[in-house]
VEXDREN-2710 file (C-alpha; in Angstrom, 1 decimal):
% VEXDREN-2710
k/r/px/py/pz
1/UNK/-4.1/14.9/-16.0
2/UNK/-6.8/17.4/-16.9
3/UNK/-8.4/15.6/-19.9
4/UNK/-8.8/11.9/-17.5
5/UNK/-12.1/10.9/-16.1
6/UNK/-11.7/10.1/-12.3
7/UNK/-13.5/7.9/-10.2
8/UNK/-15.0/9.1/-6.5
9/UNK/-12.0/11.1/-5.0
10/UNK/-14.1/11.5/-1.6
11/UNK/-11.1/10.6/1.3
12/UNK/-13.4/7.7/2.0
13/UNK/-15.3/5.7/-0.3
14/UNK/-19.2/4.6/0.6
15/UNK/-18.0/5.6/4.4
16/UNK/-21.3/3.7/5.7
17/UNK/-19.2/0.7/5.4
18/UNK/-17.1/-0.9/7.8
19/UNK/-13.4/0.6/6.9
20/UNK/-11.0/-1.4/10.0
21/UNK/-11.7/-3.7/12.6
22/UNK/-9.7/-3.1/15.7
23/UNK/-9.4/-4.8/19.1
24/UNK/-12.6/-3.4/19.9
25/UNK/-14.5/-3.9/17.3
26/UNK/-15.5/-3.0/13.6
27/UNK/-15.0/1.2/12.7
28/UNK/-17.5/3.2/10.0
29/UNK/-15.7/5.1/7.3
30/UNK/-18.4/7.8/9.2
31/UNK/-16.5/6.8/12.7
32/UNK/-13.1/6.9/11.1
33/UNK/-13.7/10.1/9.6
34/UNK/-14.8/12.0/13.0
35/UNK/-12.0/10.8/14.5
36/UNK/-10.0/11.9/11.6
37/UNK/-11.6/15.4/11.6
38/UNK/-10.7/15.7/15.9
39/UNK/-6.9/14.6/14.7
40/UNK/-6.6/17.4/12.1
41/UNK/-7.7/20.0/14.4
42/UNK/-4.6/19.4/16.7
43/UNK/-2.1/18.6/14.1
44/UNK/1.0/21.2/13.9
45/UNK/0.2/23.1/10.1
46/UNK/2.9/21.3/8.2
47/UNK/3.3/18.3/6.5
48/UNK/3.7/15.2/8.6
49/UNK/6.0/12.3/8.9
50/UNK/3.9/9.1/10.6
51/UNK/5.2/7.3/13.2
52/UNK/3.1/4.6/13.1
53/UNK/3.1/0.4/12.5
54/UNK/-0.8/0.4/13.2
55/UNK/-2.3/0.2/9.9
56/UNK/-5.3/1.8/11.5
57/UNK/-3.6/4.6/13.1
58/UNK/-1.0/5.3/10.0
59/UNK/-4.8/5.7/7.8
60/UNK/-6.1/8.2/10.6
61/UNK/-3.0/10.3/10.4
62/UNK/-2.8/10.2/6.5
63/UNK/-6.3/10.9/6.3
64/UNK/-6.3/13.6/9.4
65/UNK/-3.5/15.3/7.4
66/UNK/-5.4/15.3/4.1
67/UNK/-8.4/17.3/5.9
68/UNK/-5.7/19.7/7.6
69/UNK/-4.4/20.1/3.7
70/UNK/-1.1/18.5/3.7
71/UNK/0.8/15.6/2.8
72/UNK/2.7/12.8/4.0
73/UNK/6.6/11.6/4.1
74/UNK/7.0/8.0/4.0
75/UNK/10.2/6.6/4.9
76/UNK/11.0/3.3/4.8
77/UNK/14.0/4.1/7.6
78/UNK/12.3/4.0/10.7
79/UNK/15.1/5.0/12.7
80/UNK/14.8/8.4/14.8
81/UNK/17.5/10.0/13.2
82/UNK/16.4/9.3/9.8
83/UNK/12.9/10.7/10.6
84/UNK/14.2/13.4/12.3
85/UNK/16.3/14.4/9.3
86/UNK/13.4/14.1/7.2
87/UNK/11.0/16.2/8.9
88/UNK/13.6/19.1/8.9
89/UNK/14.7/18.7/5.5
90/UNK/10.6/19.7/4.4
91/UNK/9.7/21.5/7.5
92/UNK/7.3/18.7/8.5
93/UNK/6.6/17.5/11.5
94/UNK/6.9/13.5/13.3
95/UNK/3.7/12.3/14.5
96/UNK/2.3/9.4/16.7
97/UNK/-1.0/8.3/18.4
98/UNK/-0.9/7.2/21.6
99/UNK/-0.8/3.4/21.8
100/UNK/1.1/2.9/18.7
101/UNK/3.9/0.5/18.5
102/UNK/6.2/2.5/16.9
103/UNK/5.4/5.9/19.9
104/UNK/9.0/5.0/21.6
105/UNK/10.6/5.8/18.3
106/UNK/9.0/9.4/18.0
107/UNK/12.2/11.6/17.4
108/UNK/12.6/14.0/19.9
109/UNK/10.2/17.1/19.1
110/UNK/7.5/15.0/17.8
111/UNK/3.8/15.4/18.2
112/UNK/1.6/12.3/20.1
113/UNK/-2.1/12.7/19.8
114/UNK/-5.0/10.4/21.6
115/UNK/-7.3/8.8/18.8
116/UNK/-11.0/9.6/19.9
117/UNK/-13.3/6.9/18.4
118/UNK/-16.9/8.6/18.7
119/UNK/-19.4/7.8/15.6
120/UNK/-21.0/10.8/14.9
121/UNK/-24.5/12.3/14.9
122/UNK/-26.5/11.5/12.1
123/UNK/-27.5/15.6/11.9
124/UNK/-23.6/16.7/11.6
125/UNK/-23.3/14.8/8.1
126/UNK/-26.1/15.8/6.7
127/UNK/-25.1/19.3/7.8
128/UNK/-20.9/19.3/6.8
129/UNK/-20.4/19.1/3.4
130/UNK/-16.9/18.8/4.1
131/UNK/-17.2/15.7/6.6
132/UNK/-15.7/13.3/3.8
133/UNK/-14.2/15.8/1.5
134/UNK/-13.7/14.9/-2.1
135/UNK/-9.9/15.3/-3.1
136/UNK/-8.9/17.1/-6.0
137/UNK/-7.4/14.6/-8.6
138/UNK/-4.1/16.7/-8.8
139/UNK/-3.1/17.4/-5.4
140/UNK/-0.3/15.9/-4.0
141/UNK/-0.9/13.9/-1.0
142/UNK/2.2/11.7/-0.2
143/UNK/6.4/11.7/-0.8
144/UNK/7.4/8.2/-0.8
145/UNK/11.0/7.6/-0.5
146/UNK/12.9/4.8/-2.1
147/UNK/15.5/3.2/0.4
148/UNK/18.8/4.4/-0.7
149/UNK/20.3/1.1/-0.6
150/UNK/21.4/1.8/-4.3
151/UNK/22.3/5.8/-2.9
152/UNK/20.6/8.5/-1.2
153/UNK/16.6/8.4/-1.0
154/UNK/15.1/9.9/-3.3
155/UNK/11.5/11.1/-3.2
156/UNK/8.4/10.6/-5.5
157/UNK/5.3/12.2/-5.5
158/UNK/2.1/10.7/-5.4
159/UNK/-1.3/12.2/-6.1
160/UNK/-4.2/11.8/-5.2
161/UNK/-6.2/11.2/-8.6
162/UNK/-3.8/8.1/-9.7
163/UNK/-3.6/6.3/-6.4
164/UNK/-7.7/6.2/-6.6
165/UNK/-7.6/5.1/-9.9
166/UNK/-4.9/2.4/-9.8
167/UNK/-6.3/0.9/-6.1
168/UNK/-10.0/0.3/-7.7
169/UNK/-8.5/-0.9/-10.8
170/UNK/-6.2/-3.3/-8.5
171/UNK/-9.6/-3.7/-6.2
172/UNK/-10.9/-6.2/-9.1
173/UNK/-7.7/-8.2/-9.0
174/UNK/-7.2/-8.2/-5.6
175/UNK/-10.4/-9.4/-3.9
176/UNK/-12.4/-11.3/-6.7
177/UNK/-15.1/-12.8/-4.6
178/UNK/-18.8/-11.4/-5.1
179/UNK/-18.4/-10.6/-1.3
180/UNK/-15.9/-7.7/0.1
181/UNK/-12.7/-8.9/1.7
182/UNK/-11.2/-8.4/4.7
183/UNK/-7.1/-7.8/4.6
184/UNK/-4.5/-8.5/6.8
185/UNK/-0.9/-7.1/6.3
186/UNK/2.3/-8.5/7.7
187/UNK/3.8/-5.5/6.1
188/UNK/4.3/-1.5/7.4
189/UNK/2.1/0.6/5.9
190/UNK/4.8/3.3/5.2
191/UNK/6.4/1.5/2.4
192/UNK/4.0/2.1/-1.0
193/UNK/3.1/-1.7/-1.3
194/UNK/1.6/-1.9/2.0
195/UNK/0.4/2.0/1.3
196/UNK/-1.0/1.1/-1.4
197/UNK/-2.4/-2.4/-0.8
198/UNK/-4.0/-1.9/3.0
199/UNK/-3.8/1.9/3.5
200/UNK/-5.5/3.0/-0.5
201/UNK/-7.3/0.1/-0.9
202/UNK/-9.1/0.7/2.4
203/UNK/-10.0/4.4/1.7
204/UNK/-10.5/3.5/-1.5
205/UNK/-12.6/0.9/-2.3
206/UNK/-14.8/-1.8/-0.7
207/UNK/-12.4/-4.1/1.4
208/UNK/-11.4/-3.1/4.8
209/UNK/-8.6/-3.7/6.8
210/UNK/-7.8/-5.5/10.2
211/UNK/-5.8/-3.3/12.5
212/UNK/-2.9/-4.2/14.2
213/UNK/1.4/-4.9/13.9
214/UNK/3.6/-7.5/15.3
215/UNK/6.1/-8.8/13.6
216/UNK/5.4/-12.6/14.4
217/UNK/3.5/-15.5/12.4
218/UNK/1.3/-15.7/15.3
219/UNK/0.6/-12.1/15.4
220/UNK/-0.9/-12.6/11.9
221/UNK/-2.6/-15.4/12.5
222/UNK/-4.3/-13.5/16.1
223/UNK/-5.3/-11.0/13.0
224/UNK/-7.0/-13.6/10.7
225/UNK/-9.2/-14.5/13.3
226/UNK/-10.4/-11.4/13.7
227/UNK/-11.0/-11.1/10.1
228/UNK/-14.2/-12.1/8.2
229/UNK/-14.3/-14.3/5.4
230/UNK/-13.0/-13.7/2.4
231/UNK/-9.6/-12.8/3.6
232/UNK/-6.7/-11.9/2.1
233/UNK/-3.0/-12.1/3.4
234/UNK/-0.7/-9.0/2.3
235/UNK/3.0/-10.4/2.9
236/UNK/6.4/-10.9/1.5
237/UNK/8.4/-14.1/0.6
238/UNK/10.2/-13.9/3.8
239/UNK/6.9/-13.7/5.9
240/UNK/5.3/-16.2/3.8
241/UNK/7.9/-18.5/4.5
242/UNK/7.9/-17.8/8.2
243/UNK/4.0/-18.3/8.3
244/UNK/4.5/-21.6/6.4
245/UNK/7.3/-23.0/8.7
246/UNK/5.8/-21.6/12.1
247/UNK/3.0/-24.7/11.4
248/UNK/0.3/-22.7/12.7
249/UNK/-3.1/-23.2/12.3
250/UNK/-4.7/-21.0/10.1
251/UNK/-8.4/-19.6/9.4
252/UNK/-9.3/-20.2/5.8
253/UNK/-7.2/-17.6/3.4
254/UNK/-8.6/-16.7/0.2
255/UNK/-5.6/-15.2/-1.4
256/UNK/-2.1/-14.4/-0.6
257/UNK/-1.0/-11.3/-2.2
258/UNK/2.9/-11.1/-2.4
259/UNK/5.6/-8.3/-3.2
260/UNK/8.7/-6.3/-2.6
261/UNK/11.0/-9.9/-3.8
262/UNK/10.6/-12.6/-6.0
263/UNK/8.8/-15.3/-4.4
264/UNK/10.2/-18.6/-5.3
265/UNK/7.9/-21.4/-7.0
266/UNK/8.2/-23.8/-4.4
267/UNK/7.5/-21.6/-1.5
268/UNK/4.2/-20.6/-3.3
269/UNK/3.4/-24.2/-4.2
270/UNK/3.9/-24.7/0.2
271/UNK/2.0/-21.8/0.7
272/UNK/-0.8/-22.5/-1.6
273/UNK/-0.8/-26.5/0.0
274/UNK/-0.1/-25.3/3.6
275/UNK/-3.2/-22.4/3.7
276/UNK/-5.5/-23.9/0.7
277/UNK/-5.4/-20.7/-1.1
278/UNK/-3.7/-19.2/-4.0
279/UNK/-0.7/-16.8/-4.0
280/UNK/-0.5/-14.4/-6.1
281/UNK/2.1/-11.8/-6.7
282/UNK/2.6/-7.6/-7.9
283/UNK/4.5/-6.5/-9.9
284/UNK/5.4/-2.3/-9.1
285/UNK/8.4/0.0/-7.6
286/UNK/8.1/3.2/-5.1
287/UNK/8.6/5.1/-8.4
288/UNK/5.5/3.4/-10.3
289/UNK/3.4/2.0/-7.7
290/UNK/2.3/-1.4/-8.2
291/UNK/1.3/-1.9/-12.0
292/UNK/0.5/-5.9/-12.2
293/UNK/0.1/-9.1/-10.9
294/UNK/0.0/-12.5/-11.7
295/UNK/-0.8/-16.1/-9.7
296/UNK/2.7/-18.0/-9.4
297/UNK/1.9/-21.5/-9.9
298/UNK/0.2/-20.1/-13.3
299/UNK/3.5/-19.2/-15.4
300/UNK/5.6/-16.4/-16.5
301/UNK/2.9/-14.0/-17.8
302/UNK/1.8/-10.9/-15.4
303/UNK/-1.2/-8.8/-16.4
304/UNK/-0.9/-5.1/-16.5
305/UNK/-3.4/-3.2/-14.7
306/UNK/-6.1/-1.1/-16.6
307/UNK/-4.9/2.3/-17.8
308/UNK/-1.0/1.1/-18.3
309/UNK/0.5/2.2/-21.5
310/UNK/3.9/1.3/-22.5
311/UNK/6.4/2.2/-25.1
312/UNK/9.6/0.1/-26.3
313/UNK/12.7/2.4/-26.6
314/UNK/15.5/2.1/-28.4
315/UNK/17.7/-0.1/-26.3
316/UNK/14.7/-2.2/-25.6
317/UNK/14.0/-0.9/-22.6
318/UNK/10.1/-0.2/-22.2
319/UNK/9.1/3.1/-20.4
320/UNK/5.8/3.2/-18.6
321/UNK/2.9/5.4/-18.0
322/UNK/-0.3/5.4/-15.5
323/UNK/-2.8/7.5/-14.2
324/UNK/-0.7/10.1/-11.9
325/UNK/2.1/9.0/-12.3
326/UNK/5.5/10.4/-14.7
327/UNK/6.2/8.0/-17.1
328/UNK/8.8/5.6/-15.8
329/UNK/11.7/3.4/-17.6
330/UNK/11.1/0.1/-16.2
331/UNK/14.3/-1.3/-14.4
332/UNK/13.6/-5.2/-15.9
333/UNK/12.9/-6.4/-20.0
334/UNK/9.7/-7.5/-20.9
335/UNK/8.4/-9.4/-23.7
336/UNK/5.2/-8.1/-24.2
337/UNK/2.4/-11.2/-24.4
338/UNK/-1.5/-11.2/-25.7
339/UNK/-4.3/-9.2/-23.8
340/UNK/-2.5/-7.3/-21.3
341/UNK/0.2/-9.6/-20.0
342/UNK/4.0/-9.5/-20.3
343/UNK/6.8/-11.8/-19.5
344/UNK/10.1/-10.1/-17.3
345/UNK/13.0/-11.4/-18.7
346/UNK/15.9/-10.0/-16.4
347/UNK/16.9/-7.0/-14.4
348/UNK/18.4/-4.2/-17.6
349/UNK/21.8/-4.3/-14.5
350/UNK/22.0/-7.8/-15.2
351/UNK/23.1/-7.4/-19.0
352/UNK/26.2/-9.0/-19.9
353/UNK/28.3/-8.7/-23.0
354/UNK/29.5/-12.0/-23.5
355/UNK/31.7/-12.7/-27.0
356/UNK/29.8/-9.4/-28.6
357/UNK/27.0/-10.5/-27.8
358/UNK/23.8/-9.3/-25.5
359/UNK/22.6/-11.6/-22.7
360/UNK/20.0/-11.6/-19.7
361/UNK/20.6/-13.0/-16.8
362/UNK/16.8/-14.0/-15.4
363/UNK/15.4/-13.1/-12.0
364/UNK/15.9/-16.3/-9.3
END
């Protein structure tokens, strides 16, 4: 990781810009970062498990525990026995703000602090060097924990260099419009895609984020409203199709961004119809992070991010490699297309040996 050039590892990219909205009104990546600086001070001095659905206050805490110099431990089992467990098994602590949806789940022995949102004086950043501290590629800011339903979690490190690098190269992708976009999620910010798609891209680059939870196609719609134009959706096929049946009316939706399932053909041909946008999908895994994407209605092919470099095995398996990350063997064949893209063929669990010979068995 030594010999790669980086791009801006400050915790919050250009933080004159407006980073969230909330319910009331726009934050500063300045105003996030006091209030991230007065959360650090009364954080325990140990990593930290977040308790949080608020995309807002999950960012606060990861950044507040970035300042203190820890990490995070992100679980996509949110019950309090599974956090619990967690926290003890890396001598970390649980942690809420006040307000947050997800405070009544705080396991018992966890830590609830008050968010205090006041900007700060012009005089104290020019003063503190340190107010937006610039993050050393290699340090390791986040454990992200697959979700065991094929065994036992298992944790992967993330750090800090190869998250920045793969959210601004997804930044281009993502939120193609000449002006920056404004995202809503329908997805928790403690799994990596919505990590990496609301929580990096945030810090990271030049979108923000609207702030928020509910689990309810007219809690996502009371967030697009609050969102300036161009906005994009962060979802999952199953929200998608919830959104598309609820028959609400909709603000105007520049992109649908899609993950964590295959998303059906004829549910993004409804969802491009029903919201006049286009849906798009990524292509990742908690052990890679996400590494492509592609529009649906377009066709097979997926285009690899920047920086991706693959290399066909034996078996025909490809293994993978990215910025900060361990090179990976992909869990699906690909056939490999022009400029960047590829084609996934099947899941490598679905081969069958049928009469002798090798067959795939494609994704639905």
């Amino acid at each position: 990781m030594g010999d790669q050039t980086w791009p801006d590892l400050s915790l919050v990219y250009a933080p004159e810009r407006v980073v969230f909205v909330t319910a009331t009104g726009p934050v500063t990546g300045h105003t996030f970062l006091q209030a991230a600086h007065h959360l650090a001070e009364n954080l325990p001095d140990q990593p930290v498990v977040p308790v949080c659905a608020d995309v807002f206050h999950f960012t606060l805490l990861f950044a507040a525990a970035l300042i203190k110099g820890h990490y995070v431990l992100l679980s996509s089992d949110r019950s309090p026995t599974r956090l619990a467990h967690l926290a003890q098994q890396h001598n970390a602590t649980c942690v809420t703000l006040a307000g947050d949806p997800e405070a009544p789940q705080l396991p018992d022995g966890g830590t609830v602090l008050n968010v205090d949102l006041v900007p700060p004086a012009p005089s104290s950043l020019k003063e503190n060097r340190d107010f937006n501290p610039v993050i050393e590629a290699q340090r390791l800011v986040a454990v992200v924990f697959t979700s065991g339903s094929t065994g036992q979690p298992v944790g992967h490190k993330k750090y800090w260099g190869g998250l920045v690098t793969r959210s601004v190269t997804a930044r281009v992708l993502l939120d193609p419009e000449a002006q920056p976009a404004s995202l809503v999620g329908t997805v928790p910010p403690y799994h990596m895609y919505g990590f990496e798609t609301l929580v990096l891209q945030t810090l990271n680059t030049r979108v923000k984020a609207i702030a928020g939870s509910g689990p309810y196609p007219a809690d996502w719609v009371a967030r697009l409203e609050q969102a300036s134009v161009p906005r994009i959706l962060v979802t999952t096929p199953l929200q998608l199709r919830g959104l598309v049946k609820s028959g609400l009316q909709t603000p105007a939706v520049r992109r649908v961004v899609s993950a964590s399932a295959p998303l059906p053909e004829k549910l993004a041909e409804e969802a491009e119809r029903f919201l006049n946008t286009e849906v798009t999908e990524i292509y990742g895994s908690t052990e890679t992070g996400s590494v492509a994407i592609r529009r649906t209605l377009s066709g097979p092919y997926w285009t690899w991010y920047r920086d991706i470099t693959l290399q066909t095995m034996a078996d025909g398996r490809v293994e993978l490699s990215a910025p900060g990350v361990l090179s990976y063997v992909l869990a699906d064949f690909v056939e490999t297309g022009e400029n960047g893209t590829f084609q996934l063929l099947g899941r490598v669990t679905d081969l069958l040996k049928l009469g002798g010979q090798a067959g795939v068995i494609g994704r639905a």
